[in-house]
NUDO-933129 format. One record per residue (C-alpha): residue in three letters; x, y, z. Coordinates in steps of 0.02 Angstrom, whole numbers, plus 32768, in hexadecimal, padded with zeros to 4 digits. Example, Ala and Ser with C-alpha at 12.3 -4.5 7.8 and 13.67 -1.06 7.14 Angstrom:
# residues 2
ALA82677F1F8186/SER82AC7FCB8165/
This chain:
# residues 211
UNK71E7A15A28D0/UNK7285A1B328B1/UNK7247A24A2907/UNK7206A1F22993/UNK72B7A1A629B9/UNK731BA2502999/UNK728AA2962A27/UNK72C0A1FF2A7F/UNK7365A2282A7D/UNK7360A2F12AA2/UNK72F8A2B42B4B/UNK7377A23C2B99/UNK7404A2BA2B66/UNK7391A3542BBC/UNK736EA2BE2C4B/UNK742BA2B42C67/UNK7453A3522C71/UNK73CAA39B2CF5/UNK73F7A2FE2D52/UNK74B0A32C2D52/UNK748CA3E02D70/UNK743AA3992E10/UNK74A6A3502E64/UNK753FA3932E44/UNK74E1A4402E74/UNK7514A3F22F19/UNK75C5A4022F05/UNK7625A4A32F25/UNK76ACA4E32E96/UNK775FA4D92EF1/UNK77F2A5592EC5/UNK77F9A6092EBE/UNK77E7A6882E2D/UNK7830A7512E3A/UNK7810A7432EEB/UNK7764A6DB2EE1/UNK775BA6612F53/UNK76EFA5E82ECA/UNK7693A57B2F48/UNK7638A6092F8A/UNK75DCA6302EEE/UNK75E7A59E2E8A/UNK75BAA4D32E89/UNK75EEA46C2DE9/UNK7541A4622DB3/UNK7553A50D2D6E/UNK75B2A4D02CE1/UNK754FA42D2CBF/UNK74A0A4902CB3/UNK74BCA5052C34/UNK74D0A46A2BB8/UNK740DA4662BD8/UNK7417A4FA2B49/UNK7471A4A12AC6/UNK73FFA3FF2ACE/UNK7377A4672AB7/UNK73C2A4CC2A31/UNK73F5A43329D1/UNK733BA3EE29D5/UNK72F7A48F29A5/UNK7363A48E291D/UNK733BA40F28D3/UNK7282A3EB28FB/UNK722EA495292E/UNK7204A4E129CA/UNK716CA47629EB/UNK71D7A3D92A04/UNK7253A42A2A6D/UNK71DFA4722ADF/UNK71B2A3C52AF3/UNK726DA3902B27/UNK726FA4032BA8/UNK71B7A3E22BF0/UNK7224A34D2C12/UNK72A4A3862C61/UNK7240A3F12CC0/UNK71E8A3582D0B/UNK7288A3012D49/UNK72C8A3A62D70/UNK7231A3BE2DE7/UNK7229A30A2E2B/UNK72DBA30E2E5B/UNK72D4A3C22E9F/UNK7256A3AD2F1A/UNK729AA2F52F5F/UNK7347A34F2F55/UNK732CA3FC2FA3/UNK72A6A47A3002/UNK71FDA4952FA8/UNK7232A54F2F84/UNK72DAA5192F31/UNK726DA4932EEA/UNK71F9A52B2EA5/UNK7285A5862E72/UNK72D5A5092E06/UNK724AA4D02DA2/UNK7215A5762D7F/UNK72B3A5B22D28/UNK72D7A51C2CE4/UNK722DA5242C90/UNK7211A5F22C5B/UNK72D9A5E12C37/UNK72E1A55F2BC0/UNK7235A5982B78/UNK7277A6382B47/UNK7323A5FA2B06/UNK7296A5B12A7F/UNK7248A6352A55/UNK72DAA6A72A3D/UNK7327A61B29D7/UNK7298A6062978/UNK728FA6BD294B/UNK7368A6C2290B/UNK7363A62B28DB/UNK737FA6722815/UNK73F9A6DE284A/UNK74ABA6BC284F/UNK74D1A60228A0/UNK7508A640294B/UNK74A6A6C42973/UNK740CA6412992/UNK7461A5DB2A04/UNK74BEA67D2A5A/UNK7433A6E62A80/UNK73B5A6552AA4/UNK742DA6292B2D/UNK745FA6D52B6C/UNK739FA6F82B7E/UNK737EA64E2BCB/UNK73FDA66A2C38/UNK73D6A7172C7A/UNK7334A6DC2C9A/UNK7356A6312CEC/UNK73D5A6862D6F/UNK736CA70C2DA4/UNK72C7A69E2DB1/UNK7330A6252E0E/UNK73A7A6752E8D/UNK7313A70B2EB0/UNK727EA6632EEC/UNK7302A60B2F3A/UNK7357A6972FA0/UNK730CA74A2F8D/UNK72B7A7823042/UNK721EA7B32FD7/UNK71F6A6FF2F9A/UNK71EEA6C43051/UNK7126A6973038/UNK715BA5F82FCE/UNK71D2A5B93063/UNK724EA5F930D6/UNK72D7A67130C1/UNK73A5A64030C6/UNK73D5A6A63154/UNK7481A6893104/UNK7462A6BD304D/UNK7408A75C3075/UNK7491A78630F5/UNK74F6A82030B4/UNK75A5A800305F/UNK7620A84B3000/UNK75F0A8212F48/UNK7664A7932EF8/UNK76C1A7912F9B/UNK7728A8132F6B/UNK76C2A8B82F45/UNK76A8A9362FD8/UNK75FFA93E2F93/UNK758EA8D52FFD/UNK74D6A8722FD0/UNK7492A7D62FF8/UNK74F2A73D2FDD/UNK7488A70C2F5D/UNK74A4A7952EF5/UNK7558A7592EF1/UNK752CA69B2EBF/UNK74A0A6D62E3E/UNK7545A7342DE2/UNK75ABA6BB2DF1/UNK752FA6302DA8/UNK7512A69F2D0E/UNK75BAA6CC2CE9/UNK75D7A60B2CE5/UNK7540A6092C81/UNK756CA67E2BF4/UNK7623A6342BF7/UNK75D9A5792BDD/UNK7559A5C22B61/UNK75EBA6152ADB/UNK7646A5652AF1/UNK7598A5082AB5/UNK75BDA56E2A25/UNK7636A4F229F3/UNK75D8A44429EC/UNK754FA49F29A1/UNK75A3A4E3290C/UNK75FEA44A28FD/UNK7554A3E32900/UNK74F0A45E2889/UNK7525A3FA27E8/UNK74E5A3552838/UNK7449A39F2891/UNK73ECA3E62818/UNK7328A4222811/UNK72C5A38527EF/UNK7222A3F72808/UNK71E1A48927C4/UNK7203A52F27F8/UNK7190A57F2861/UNK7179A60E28D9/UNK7114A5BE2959/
């Protein structure tokens, strides 16, 4: 019973954060940074998604990786549902698939650390995740190559300096892909904090296994 309400509990939080990731993906990032113009490259649901990690960090911890993988099945149903009333089929694609391989392999690297020193679980889980989830993302939902699972952004694979600011030039979307994981990996080290600070209060209520 008290696992089912903890599992309960994981969902709605993984529910409210692909929800918010959603729709404040629709909002652009105002202000500039060295030059940056931020709204080019970034929307504010860059830095409510990577909480996605530490949800399902926190239920692997403490009930395994067979539960969490559960917690983000269902997150990758809303995720989907909204996605494809919200956006194009290809975006649609795009964002269920990284959501899903992304969060999938944040388990299993956290699964395989997970007796290592406290943070490096959490760390690399994420930084691998997150590698994974950008690429898988930005490359379906922009990259000329993907164009058989919808049509291509004339604007995103237009050529532009990178960042805004570098005289090297690529597609647009090579510039928002960066920019996304930088905000990714900066989110992910400050996750750092509310999981240490939770790790005395969730603890493993489960075996140990390396499933």
């Amino acid at each position: 019973m008290q696992m089912t309400r903890y599992i309960f509990i994981y969902s709605l939080l993984m529910t409210a954060v692909v929800v918010a990731s959603n729709i404040l993906v629709q909002y652009p990032l105002s202000g500039e940074l060295a030059g940056i113009q931020l709204g080019d490259i970034l929307t504010y649901g860059a830095f409510t998604y990577p909480v996605a990690f530490l949800v399902t960090d926190l239920t692997n911890r403490q009930f395994g990786p067979a539960v969490a993988r559960k917690v983000v099945f269902v997150g990758f149903l809303v995720g989907v549902g909204l996605s494809f009333a919200t956006s194009q089929p290809r975006i649609a694609i795009a964002s269920g698939s990284a959501y899903l391989v992304g969060q999938l392999l944040d388990i299993a690297v956290f699964n395989k650390l997970r007796r290592m020193t406290w943070w490096k679980a959490p760390l690399f889980g994420s930084i691998f995740g997150s590698v994974t989830d950008t690429v898988i993302f930005f490359s379906l939902s922009f990259a000329a190559i993907f164009s058989l699972i919808g049509p291509n952004d004339d604007f995103a694979i237009g050529s532009a300096p990178i960042l805004g600011v570098f005289a090297l030039e690529a597609p647009r979307w090579i510039s928002w892909a960066i920019g996304d994981f930088a905000v990714k990996m900066l989110v992910g080290l400050i996750m750092l904090l509310p999981y240490g600070a939770l790790m005395n209060t969730i603890r493993p209520i489960t075996p140990l296994k390396s499933v």
